[in-house]
C-alpha positions as CSV (number, residue, x, y, z in Angstrom):
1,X,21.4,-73.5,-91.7
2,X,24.3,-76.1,-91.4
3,X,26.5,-73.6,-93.4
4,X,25.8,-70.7,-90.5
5,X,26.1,-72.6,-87.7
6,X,29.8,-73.9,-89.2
7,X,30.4,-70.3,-90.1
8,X,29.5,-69.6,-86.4
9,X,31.7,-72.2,-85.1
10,X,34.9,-71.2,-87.0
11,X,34.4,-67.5,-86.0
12,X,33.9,-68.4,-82.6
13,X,37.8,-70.6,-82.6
14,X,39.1,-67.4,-84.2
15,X,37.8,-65.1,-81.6
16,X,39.3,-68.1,-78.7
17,X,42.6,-67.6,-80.1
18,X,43.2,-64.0,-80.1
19,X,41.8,-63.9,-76.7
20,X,43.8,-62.3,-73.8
21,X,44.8,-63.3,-69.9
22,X,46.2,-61.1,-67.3
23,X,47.8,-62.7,-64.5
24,X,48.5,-61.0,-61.1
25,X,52.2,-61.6,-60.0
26,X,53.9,-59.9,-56.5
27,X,57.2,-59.0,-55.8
28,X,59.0,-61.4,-53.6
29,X,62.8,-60.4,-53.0
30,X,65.5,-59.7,-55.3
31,X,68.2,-62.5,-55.6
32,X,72.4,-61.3,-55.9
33,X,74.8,-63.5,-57.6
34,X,75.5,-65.2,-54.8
35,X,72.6,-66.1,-54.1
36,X,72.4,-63.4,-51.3
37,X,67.9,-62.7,-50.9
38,X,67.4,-58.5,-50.9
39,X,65.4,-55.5,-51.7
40,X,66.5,-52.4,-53.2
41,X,65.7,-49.5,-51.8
42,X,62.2,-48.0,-52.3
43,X,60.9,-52.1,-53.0
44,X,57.9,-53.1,-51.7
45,X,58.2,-57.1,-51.1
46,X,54.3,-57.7,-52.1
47,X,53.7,-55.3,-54.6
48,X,51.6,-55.9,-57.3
49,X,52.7,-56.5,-61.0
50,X,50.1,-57.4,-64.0
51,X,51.1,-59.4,-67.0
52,X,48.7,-59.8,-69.7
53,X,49.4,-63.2,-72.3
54,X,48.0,-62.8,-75.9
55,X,48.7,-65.1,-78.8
56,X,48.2,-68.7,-77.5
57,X,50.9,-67.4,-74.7
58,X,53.4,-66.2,-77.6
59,X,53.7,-62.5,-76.4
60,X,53.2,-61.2,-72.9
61,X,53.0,-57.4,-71.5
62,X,53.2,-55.5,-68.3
63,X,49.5,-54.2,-67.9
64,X,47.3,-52.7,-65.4
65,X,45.0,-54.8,-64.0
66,X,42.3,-54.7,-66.8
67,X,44.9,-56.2,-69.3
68,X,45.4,-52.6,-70.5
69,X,49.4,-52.2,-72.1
70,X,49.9,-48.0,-71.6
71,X,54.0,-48.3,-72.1
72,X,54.4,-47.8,-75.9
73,X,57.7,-48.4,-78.2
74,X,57.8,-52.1,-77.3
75,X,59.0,-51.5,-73.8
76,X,57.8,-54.1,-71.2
77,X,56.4,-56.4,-74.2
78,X,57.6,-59.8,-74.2
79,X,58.0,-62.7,-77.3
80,X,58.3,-66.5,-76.3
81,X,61.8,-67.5,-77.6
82,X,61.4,-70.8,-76.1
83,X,61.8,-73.5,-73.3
84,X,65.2,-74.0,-71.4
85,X,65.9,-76.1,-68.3
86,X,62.2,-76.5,-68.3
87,X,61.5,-72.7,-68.0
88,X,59.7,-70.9,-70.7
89,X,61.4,-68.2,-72.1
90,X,60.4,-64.5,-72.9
91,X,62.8,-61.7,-74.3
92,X,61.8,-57.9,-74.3
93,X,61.0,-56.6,-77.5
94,X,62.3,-53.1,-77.5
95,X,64.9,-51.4,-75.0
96,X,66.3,-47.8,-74.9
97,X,69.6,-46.6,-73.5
98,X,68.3,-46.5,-69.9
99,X,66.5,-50.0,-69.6
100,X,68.6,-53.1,-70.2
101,X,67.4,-55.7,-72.0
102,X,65.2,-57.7,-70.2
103,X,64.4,-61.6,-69.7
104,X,61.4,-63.6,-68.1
105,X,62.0,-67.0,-67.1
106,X,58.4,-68.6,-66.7
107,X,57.6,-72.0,-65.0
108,X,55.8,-74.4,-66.8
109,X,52.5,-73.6,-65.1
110,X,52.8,-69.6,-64.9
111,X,52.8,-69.4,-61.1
112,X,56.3,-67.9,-60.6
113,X,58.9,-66.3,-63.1
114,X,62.3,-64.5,-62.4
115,X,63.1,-61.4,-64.4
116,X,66.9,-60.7,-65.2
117,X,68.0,-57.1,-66.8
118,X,65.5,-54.9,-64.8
119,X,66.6,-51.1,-65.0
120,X,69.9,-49.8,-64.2
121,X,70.8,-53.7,-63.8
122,X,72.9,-54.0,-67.3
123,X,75.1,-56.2,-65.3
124,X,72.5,-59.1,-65.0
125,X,73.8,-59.4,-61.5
126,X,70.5,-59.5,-59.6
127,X,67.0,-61.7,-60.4
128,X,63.8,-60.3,-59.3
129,X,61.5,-62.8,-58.4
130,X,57.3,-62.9,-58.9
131,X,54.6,-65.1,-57.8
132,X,51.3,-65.3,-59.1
133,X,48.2,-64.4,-56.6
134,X,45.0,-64.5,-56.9
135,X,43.8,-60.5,-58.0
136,X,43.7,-59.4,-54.0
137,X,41.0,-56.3,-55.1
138,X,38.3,-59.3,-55.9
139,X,36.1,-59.8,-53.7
140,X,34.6,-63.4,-52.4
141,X,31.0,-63.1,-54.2
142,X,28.5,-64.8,-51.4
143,X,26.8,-67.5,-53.2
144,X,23.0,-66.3,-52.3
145,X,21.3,-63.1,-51.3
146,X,20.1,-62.4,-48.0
């Protein structure tokens, strides 16, 4: 019995560490070189942008809301190179001749990040800039029946 229920346990850890989390980010502004606050045209400032952490936080992907990754060939997948200037550090996997390569700059607690690279952006000139939110299409759950 004590060799199942350690068997149980271990299994259990395994399963904790593969686990996934999606985060809800929206689109703030865009920020120039000089430090200049924008939108492109066609931006949205509020729209909604899913990123799904697997790995203990070592790889991240742009999902749909259910944590599902549709993009294929690496595109939009992340791997943790590391921390700088307090920022935690992700670097595209994959890129293809019209998508630079891209950078996430994280803050330590996940509730902002700045992307560098985006698109037709192979300059690096502008920063797009995320904050996380609560998932807006979840609804307040009344806590008894009436």
């Amino acid at each position: 019995m004590k060799k199942l229920l350690v068997i149980s346990a271990l299994f259990m850890l395994g399963a904790l560490s593969v686990s996934a989390q999606t985060y809800c980010y929206k689109f703030l502004y865009c920020v120039t070189k000089d430090g200049v606050k924008k939108l492109l045209p066609g931006q949205v400032s509020g729209a909604l942008h899913y990123m799904t952490f697997t790995n203990n936080k070592q790889m991240c992907y742009n999902t749909d809301k259910d944590g599902i990754y549709r993009m294929g060939y690496g595109q939009f997948s992340y791997r943790y190179i590391g921390k700088r200037n307090g920022m935690l550090v992700y670097k595209e996997q994959s890129t293809n001749m019209f998508w630079s390569n891209t950078t996430l700059f994280f803050s330590p607690d996940f509730s902002r990040y700045n992307q560098k690279g985006q698109g037709y952006d192979a300059s690096n000139s502008l920063t797009y800039v995320y904050e996380y939110v609560e998932d807006p299409y979840e609804e307040d759950t009344p806590e008894e029946l009436y």
